[in-house]
N, C-alpha and C positions, 0 to 999 in steps of 0.2 A: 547394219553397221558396216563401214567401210574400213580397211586399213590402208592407210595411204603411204605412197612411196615417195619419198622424193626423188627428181632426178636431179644431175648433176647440172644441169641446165637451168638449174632456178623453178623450174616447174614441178610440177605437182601430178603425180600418176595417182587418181584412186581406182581403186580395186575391192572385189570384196575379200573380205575379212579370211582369215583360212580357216577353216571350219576344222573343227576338233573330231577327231578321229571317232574318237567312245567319247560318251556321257562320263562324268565320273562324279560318285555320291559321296558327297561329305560325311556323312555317318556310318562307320564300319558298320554296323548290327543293322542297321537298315539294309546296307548292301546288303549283307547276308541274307535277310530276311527277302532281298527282290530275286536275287541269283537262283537260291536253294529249291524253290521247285523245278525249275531247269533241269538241275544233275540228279534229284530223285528222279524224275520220269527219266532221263539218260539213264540212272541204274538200274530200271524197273524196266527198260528193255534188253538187258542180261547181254549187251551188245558190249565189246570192248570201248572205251572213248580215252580221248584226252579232255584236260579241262579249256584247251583252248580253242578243239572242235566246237564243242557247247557251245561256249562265250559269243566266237564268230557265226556261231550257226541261227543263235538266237538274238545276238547284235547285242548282248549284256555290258552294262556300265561297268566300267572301272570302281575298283574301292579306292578310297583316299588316298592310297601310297602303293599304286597299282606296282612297282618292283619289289613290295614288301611283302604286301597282303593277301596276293591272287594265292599264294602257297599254302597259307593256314588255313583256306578252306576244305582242301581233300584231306585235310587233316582233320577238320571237322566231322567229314561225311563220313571218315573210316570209323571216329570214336562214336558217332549212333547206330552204327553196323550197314550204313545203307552201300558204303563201295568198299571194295578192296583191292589189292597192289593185283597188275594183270601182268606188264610186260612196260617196253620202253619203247619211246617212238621219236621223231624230231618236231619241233614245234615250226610254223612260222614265224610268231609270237614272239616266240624268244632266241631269235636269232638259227632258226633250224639245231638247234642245243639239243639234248637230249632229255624227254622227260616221261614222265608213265603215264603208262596208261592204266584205267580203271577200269571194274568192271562192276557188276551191283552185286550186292548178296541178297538171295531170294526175302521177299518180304518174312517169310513163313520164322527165319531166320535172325532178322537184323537186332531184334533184344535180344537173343543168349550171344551175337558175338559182341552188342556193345558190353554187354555184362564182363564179359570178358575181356577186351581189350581195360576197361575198368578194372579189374582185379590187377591184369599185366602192370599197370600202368600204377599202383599204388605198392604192388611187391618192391617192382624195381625203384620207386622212391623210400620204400622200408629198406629195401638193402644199400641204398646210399645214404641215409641216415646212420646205420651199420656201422658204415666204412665211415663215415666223419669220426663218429665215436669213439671207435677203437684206433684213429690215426692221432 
């Protein structure tokens, strides 16, 4: 496939097409499903990362609304216990911006801390149930 330019001259410049940077999958939970062994083996090397090392390292497609959705992933991988918050680093990605970095928690490990960010995670929606009630 070509994209063609026109010129001011009446003519006709083709050229190839611009090739799209990343792939990008139409189906969030499929993305999830291609990406997720990538940042397990990244956390299973107990090595600090960011998610956009990975991504570039391993050439990973974009999800559907890649300014939306690249975030709710380390959110993912914290709530099965496989990474957790390390430190902050700059992205290229996003602008050299600031963003964390991860680390993995040992396998031996990652059920009692999703159990637990699980319990964290249903307190703090009991105690804002709480506070609706009694406002």
């Amino acid at each position: 496939m070509s994209h063609i330019q026109p010129a001011f001259d009446g003519t006709e410049i083709a050229a190839p097409a611009p090739a799209k940077s990343r792939r990008i999958i139409d189906d969030y939970e499929a993305w999830v499903d291609e990406v997720w062994p990538y940042y397990v083996a990244a956390a299973d090397t107990m090595q600090p990362f960011t998610v956009d090392e990975i991504s570039r390292k391993h050439q990973l497609p974009d999800p559907p609304h890649p300014k939306s959705q690249w975030g709710s992933l380390p959110g993912r991988l914290q709530n099965e216990g496989i990474i957790r918050h390390h430190g902050a680093s700059t992205s290229a990605r996003a602008g050299h911006s600031m963003v964390h970095v991860w680390i993995g928690v040992p396998a031996a490990h990652r059920e009692a801390v999703a159990r637990r960010r699980r319990e964290d995670r249903a307190a703090a929606r009991a105690a804002r149930l709480e506070q609706r009630r009694a406002a």
